[in-house]
C-alpha positions as CSV (number, residue, x, y, z in Angstrom):
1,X,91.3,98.9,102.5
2,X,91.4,96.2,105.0
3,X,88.1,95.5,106.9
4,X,88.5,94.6,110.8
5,X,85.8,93.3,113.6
6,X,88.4,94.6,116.0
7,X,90.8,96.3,117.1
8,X,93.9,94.3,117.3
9,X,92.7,92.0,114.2
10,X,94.5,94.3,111.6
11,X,98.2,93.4,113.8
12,X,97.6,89.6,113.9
13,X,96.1,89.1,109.8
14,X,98.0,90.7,107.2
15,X,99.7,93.5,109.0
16,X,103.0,92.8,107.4
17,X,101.8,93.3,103.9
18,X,99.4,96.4,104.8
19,X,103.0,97.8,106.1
20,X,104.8,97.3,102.8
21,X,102.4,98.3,100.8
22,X,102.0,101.4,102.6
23,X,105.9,101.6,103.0
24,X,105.8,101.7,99.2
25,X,103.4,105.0,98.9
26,X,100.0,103.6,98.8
27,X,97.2,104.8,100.9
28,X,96.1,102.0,103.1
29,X,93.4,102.3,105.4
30,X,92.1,99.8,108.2
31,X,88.4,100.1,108.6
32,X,87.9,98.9,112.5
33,X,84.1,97.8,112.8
34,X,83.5,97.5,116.6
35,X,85.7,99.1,119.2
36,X,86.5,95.8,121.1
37,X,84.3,97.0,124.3
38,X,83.9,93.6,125.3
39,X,87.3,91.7,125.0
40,X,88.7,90.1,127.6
41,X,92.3,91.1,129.6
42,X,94.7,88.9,127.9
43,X,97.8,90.0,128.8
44,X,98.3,89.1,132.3
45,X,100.5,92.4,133.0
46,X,97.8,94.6,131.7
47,X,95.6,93.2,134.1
48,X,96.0,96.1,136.7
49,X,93.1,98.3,138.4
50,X,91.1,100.8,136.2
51,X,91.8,98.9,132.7
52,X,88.7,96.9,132.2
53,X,86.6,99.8,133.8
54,X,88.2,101.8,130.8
55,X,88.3,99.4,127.9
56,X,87.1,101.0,125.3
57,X,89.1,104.1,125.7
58,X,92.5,101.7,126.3
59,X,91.8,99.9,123.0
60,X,91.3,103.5,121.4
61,X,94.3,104.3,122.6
62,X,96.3,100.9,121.5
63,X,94.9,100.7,117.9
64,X,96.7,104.4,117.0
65,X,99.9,102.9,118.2
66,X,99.3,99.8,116.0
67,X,98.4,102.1,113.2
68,X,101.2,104.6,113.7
69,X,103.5,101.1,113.7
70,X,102.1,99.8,110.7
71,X,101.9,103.4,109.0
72,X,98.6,103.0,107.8
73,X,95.3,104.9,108.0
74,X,92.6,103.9,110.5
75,X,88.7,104.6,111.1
76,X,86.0,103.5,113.2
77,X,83.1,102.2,112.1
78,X,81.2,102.6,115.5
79,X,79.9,99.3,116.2
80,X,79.8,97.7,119.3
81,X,81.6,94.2,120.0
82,X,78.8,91.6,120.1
83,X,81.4,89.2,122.0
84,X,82.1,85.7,122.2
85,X,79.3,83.7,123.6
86,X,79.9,80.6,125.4
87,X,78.0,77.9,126.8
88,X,75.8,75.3,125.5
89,X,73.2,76.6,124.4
90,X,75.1,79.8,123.3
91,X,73.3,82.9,124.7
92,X,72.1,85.5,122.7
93,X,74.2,88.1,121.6
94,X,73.8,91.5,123.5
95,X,71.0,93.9,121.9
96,X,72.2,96.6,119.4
97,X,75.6,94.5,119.0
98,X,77.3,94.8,115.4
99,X,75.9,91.3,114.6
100,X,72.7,92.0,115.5
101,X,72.2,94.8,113.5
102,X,70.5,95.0,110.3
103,X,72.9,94.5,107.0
104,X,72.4,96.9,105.1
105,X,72.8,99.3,108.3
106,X,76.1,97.7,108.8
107,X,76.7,97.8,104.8
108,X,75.5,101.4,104.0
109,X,78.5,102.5,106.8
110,X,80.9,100.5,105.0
111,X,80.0,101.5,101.8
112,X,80.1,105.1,103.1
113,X,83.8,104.4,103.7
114,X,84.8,103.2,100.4
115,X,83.0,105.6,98.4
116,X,84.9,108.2,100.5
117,X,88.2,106.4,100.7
118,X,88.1,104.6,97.2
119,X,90.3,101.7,97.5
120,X,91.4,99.5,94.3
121,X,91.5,96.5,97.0
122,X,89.7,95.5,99.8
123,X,90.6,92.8,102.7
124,X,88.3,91.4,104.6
125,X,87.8,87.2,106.2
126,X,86.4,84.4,104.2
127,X,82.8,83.1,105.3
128,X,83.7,81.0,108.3
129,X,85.3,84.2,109.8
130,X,88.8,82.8,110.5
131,X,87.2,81.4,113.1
132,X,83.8,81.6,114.2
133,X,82.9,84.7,116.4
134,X,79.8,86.2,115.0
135,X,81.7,89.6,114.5
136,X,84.1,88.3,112.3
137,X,81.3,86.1,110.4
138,X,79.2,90.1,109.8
139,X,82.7,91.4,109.0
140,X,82.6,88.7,106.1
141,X,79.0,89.6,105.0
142,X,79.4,93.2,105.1
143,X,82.2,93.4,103.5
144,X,81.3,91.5,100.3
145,X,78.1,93.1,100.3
146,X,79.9,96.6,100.3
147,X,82.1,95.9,97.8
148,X,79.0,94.8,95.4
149,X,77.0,97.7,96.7
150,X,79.9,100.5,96.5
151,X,80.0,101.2,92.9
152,X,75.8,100.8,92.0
153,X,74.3,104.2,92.0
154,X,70.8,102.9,92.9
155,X,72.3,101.3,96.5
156,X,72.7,103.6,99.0
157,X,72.0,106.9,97.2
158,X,72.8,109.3,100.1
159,X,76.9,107.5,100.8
160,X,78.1,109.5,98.7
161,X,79.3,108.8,94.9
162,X,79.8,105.3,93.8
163,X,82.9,104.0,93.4
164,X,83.6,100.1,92.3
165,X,86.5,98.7,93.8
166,X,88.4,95.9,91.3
167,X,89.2,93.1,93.9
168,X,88.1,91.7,97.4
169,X,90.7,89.1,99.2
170,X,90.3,86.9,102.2
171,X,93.2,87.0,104.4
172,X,94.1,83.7,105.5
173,X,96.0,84.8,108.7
174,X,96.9,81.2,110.2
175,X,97.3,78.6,107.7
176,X,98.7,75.2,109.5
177,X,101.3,74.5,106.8
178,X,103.2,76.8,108.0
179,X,102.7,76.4,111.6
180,X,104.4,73.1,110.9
181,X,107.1,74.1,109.0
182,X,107.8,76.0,112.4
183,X,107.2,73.2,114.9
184,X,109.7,71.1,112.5
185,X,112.1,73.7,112.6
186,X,111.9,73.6,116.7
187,X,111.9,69.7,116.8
188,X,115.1,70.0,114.6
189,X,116.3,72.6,117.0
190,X,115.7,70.3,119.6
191,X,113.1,72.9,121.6
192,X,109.8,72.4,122.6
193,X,107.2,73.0,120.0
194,X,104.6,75.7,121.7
195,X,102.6,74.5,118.5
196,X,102.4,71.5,119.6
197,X,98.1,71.4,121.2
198,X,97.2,74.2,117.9
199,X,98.5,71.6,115.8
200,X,96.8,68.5,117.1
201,X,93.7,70.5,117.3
202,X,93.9,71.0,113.7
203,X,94.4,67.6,112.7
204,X,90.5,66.8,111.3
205,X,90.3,70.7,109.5
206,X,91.2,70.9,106.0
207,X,94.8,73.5,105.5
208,X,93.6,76.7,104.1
209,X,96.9,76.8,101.9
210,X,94.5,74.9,99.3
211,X,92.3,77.9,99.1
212,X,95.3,80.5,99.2
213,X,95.9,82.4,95.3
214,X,98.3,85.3,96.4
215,X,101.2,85.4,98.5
216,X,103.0,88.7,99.7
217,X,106.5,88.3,100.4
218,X,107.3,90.9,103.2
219,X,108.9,89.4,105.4
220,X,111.1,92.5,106.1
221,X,107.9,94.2,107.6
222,X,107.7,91.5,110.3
223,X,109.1,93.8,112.8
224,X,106.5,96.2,112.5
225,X,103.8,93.6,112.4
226,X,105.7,92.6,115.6
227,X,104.9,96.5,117.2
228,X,101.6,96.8,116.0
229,X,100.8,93.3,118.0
230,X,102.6,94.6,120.8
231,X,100.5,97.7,120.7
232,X,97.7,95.9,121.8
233,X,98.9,95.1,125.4
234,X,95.3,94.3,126.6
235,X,95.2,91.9,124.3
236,X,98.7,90.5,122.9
237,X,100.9,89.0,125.5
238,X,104.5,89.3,124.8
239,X,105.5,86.2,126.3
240,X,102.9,84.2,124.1
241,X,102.8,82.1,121.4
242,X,102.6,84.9,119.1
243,X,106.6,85.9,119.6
244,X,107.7,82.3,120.4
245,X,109.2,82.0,117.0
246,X,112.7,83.6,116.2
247,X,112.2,86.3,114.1
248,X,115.2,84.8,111.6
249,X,113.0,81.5,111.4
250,X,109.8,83.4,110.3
251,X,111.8,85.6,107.5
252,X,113.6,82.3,106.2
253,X,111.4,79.7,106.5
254,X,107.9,81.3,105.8
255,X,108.5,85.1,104.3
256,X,104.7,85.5,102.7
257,X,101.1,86.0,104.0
258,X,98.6,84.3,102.4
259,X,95.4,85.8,100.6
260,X,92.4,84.5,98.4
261,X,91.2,86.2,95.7
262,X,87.8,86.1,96.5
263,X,85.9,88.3,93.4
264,X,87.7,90.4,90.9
265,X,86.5,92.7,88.1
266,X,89.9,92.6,86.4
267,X,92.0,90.5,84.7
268,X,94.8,88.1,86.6
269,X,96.6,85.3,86.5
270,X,96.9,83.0,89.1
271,X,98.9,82.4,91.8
272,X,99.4,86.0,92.4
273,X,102.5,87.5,94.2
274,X,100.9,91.0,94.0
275,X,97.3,92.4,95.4
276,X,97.3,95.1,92.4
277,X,97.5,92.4,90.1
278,X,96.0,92.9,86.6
279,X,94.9,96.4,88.0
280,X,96.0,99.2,85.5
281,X,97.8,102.1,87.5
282,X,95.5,104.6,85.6
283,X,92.2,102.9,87.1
């Protein structure tokens, strides 16, 4: 189970292994919290009359065709997007938005989920977020909360039965090593890096590679990571940054995505190339 603030998150963080693994004949299931009402038009050719009016229906629309790429399962949490404030001082977020709500609102719905859906695994961002928007930050909080919750009998009597999922990961879903590794391989190319102003933003933060523990290889579900972004036309422009690599560079240079093992109540030994890991296939 992997555990999105938004539609569009699931194609851009770990989408390659959720393909595999699902490619493989396990039931994987992206748990969307908020249905991305309030992101902006990003794609420049999407930005034609009667989208915006219609964005929550448009994003609907867009995160079935990233499932159906991906071949996973995909709920909705209903939540609404709180949004990305700007400004100095930031506003307050808008009443009644997902990170506004109480926690263990947000939680009991989530735990709801995976006692229904009962997951070995769960996915979800580390405590900054990935980045800071305050969605992604409750996506963090409710997520660990859930899986600590899930299996006690006591919490949330009226979710259903408890079930205890073994092991939560952060997804680590832009980790600068390897964005240089790429810029390298387009300096030795002799083309323009278009990592160039990420990475020189990025000088003063510490590489999450130190914090990784697992690595997937699945490179071969690139492509279909590839259509699941695409999917989200609103959102994913396909003259971005986010196709500017050759797809041959990506699957020979940098074949893995990158998770931490966050909490576990198996066994495992670290680094791990596998998310079931030390989890008996009996459990």
């Amino acid at each position: 189970m992997a555990v999105h603030a938004h539609p569009d998150d699931e194609s851009s963080k770990g989408a390659a292994t959720m393909a595999k693994y699902a490619a493989e004949g396990n039931d994987v299931l992206v748990v969307t919290l908020t249905g991305g009402e309030r992101g902006d038009i990003l794609n420049p050719a999407m930005d034609l009359p009667g989208i915006k009016e219609r964005m929550p229906e448009v994003r609907e629309e867009e995160m079935a065709k990233a499932a159906a790429a991906l071949g996973v399962q995909q709920t909705w949490l209903g939540f609404v997007d709180s949004g990305l404030p700007e400004g100095d001082p930031l506003p307050p977020l808008p009443a009644g938005s997902f990170a506004t709500v109480p926690l263990d609102e947000a939680v009991e719905a989530l735990v709801r989920v995976v006692r229904s859906f009962r997951p070995h695994v769960m996915i979800t961002y580390d405590e900054h977020g990935g980045y800071p928007h305050p969605d992604h930050i409750r996506d963090h909080e409710v997520s660990m909360a859930a899986f600590d919750a899930a299996g006690d009998p006591e919490r949330f009597p009226d979710a259903g039965d408890p079930w205890t999922p073994l092991k939560i990961y952060y997804v680590h879903g832009f980790v600068r090593a390897r964005m240089q590794l790429l810029a390298d391989e387009f300096t030795k190319q002799g083309i323009e890096n278009p990592y160039k102003e990420w990475l020189d933003r990025w000088k003063d933060r510490d590489d999450l590679m130190a914090r990784v523990t697992t690595q997937i290889s699945c490179g071969e579900y690139f492509p279909q990571r590839d259509e699941a972004l695409r999917a989200h036309a609103t959102q994913i422009d396909p003259n971005g940054v986010f196709f500017a690599v050759p797809m041959e560079w990506q699957q020979r240079l940098w074949p893995t995505e990158e998770y931490e093992l966050a909490k576990t109540r198996v066994k495992t030994t670290l680094p791990e190339h596998d998310l079931f890991a030390g989890i008996d296939g009996d459990e």
